[in-house]
N, C-alpha and C positions, 0 to 999 in steps of 0.2 A: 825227432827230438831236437828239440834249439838250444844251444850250447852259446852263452853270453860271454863274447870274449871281452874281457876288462882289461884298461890299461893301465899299470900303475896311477896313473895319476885318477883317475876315476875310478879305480878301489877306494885311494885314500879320502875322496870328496864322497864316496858313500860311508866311509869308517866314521869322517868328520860331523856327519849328518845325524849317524845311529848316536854317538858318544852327547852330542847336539839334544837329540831328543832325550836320550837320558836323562842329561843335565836338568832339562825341560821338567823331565815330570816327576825328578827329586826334589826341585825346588818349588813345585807346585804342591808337594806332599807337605814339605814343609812349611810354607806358607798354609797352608791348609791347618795344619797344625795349632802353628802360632793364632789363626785366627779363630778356632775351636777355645784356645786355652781363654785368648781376650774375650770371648763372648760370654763364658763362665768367671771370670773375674768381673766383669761389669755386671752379668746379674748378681753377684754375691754384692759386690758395692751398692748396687741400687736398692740393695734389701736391707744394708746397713743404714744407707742413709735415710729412708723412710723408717728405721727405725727409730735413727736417732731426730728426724723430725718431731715424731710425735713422743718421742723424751723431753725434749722439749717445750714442747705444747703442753704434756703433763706437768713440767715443772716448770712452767715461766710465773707463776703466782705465788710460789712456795713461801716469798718473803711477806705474803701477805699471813702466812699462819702465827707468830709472834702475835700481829695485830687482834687474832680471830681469838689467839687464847687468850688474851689480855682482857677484850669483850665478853669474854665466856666468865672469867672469872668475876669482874664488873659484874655481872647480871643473875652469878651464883648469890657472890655478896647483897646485891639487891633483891635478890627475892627471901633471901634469912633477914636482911631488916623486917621488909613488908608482911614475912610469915609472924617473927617476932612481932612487929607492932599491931598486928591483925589478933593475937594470944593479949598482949597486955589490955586493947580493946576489950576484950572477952571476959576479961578478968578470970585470964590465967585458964580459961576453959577451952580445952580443944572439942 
């Protein structure tokens, strides 16, 4: 049997080394961590902002709807002239 005689000072440089790697792979845990939580925060964001892309893209013309009903109602009015003056034509006969 081999019996490792250590001297003070080369305990404490193996104690320094264990406590070392510790350190090591609690902040590697950590780290780890942090970059799990970032990787789920940037796909939720990436999923925000393509949404609000295409919110956008849905609603970049909305100011053109005023114009569209205003046209709508123009062209209601104009077809009650033309029904009307197509009846008076007719002499009142539908």
């Amino acid at each position: 049997m081999t019996v490792f005689a250590l001297t003070t000072n080369e305990t404490l440089w193996w104690v320094t080394l264990a406590v070392g790697l510790v350190v090591c792979l609690v902040v590697w845990f950590l780290l780890e961590r942090l970059r799990r939580s970032v990787s789920e925060v940037d796909g939720g964001v990436s999923v925000l902002w393509t949404m609000g892309k295409r919110v956008a893209q849905n609603t970049s013309t909305t100011y053109l709807l005023t114009t569209t009903k205003d046209r709508g109602v123009e062209l209601v009015e104009e077809l009650q002239h033309h029904a009307a003056a197509d009846a008076a034509s007719r002499g009142g006969h539908t």
